[in-house]
C-alpha positions as protocol buffer text, in pm:
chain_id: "A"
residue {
  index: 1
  type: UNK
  ca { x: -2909 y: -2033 z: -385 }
}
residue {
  index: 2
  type: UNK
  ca { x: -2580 y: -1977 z: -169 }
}
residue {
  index: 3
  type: UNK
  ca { x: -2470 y: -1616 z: -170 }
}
residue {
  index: 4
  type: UNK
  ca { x: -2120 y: -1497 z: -51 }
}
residue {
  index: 5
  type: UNK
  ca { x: -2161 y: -1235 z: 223 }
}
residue {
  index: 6
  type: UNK
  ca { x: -1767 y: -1197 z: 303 }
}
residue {
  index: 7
  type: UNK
  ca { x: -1490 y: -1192 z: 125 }
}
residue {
  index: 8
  type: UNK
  ca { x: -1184 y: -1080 z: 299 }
}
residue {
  index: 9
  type: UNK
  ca { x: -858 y: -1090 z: 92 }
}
residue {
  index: 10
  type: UNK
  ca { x: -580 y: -1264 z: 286 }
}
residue {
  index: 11
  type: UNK
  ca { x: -185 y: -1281 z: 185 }
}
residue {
  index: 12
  type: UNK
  ca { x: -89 y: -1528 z: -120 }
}
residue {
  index: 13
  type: UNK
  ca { x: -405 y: -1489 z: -307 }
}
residue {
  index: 14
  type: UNK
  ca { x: -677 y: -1671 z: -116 }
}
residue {
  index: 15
  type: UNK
  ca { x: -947 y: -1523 z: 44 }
}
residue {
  index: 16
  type: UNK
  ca { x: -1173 y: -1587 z: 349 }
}
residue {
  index: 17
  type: UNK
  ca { x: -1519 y: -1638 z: 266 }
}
residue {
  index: 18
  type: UNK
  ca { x: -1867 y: -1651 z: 450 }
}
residue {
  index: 19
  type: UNK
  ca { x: -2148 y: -1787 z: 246 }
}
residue {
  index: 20
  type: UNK
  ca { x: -2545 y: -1748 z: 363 }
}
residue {
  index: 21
  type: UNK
  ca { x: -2570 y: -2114 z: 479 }
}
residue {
  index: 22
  type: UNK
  ca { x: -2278 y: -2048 z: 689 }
}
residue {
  index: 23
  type: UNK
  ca { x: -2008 y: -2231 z: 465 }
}
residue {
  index: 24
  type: UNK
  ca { x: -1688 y: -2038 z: 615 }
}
residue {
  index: 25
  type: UNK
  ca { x: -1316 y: -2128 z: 449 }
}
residue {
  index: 26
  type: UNK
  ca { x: -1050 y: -2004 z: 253 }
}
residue {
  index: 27
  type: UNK
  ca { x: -1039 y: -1974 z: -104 }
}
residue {
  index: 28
  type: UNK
  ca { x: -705 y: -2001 z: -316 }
}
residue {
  index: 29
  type: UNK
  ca { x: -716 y: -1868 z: -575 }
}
residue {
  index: 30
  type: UNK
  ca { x: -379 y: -1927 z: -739 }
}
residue {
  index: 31
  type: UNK
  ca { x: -491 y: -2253 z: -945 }
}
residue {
  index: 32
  type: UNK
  ca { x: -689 y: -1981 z: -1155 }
}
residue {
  index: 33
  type: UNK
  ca { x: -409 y: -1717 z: -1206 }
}
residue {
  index: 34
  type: UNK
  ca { x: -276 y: -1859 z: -1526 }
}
residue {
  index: 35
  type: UNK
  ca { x: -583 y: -1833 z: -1723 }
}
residue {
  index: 36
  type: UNK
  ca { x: -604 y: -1502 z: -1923 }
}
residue {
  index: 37
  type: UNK
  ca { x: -898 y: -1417 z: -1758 }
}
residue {
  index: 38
  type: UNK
  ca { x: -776 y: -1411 z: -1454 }
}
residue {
  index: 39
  type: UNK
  ca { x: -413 y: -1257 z: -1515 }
}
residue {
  index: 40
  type: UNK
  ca { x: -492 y: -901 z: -1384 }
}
residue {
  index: 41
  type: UNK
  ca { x: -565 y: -1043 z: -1049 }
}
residue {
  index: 42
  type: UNK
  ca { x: -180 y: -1188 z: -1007 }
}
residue {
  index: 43
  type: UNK
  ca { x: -126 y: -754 z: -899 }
}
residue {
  index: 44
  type: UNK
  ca { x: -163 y: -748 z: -542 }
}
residue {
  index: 45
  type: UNK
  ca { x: -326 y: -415 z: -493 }
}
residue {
  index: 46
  type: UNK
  ca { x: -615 y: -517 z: -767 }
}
residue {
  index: 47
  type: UNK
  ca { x: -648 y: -887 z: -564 }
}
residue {
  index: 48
  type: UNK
  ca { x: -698 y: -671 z: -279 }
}
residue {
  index: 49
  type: UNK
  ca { x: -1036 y: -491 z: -433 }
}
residue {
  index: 50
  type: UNK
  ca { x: -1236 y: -845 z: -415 }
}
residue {
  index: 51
  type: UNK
  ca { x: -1655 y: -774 z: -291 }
}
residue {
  index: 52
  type: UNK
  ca { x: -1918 y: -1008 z: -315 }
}
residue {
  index: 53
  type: UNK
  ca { x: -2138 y: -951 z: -604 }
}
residue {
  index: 54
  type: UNK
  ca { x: -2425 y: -1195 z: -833 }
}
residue {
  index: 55
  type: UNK
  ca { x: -2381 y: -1481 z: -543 }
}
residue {
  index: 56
  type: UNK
  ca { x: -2030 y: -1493 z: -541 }
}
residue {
  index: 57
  type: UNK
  ca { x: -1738 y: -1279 z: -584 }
}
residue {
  index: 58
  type: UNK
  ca { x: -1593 y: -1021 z: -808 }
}
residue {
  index: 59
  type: UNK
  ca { x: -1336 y: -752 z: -915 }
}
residue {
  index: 60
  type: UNK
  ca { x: -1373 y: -389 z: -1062 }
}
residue {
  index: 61
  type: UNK
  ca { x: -1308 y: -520 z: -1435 }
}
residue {
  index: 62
  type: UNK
  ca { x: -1542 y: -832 z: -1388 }
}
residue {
  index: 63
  type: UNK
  ca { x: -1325 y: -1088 z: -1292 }
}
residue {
  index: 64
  type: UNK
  ca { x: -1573 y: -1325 z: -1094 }
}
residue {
  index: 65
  type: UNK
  ca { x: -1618 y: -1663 z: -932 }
}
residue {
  index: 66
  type: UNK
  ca { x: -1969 y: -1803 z: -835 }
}
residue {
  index: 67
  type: UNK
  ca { x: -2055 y: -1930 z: -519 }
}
residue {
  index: 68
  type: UNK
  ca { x: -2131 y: -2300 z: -646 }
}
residue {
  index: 69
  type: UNK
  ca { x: -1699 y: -2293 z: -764 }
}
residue {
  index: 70
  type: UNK
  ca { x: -1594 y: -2088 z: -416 }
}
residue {
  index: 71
  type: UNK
  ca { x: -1789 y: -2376 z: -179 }
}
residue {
  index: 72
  type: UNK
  ca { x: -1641 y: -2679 z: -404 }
}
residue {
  index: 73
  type: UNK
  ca { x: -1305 y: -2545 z: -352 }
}
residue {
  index: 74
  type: UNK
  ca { x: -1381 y: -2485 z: 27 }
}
residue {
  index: 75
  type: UNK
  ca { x: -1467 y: -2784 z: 74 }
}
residue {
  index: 76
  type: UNK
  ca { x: -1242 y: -3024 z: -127 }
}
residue {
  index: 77
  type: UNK
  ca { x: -1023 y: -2841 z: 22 }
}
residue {
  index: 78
  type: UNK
  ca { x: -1137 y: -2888 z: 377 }
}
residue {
  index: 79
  type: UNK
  ca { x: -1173 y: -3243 z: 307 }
}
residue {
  index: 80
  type: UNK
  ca { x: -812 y: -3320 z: 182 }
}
residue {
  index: 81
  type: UNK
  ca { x: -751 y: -3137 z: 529 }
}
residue {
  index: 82
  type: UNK
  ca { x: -938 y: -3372 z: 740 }
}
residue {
  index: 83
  type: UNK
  ca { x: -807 y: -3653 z: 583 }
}
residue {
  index: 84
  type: UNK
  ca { x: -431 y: -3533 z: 644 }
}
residue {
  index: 85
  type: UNK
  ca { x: -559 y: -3499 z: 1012 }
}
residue {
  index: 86
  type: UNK
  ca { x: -734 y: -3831 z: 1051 }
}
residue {
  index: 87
  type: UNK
  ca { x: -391 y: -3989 z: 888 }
}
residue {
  index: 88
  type: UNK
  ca { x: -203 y: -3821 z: 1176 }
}
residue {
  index: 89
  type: UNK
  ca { x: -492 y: -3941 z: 1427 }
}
residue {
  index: 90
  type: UNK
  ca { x: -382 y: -4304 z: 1325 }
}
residue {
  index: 91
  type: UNK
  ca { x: -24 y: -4320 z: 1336 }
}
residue {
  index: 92
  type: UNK
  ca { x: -1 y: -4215 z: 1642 }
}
């Protein structure tokens, strides 16, 4: 199972992240700020007190994602990315 190893909180609530197998990206979290759950983590200082914990990633009051969500994000992410990029490759 992946693990998250670093989790580095970076302006406008993402967060860069270093998994075991070497997935590296950024996650945003801001899709997930509306949910209840989640609604403590909109105050910047709290954001700020993210760790790795149980695989993935969490906050003092529990607030957690696992790795499996942080890498699908990374990566569909990454991939709407590259396909901006490879649009730009072709038009010029």
């Amino acid at each position: 199972m992946d693990k998250v190893i670093k989790a580095v909180p970076l302006e406008d609530y993402r967060i860069d992240i270093l998994t075991s197998s070497g997935v590296a990206g950024v996650f945003d979290v801001k899709p997930y700020l509306q949910g209840r759950v989640f609604q403590e983590l909109r105050d910047e200082a709290y954001f700020r007190q993210v760790r790795p914990a149980h695989h993935g990633i969490a906050w003092p009051h529990e607030q957690d994602f696992s790795a499996d969500t942080i890498i699908h994000d990374i990566r569909q992410a990454q991939g709407k990315a590259g396909g901006i990029a490879e649009s730009a490759r072709q038009e010029i």
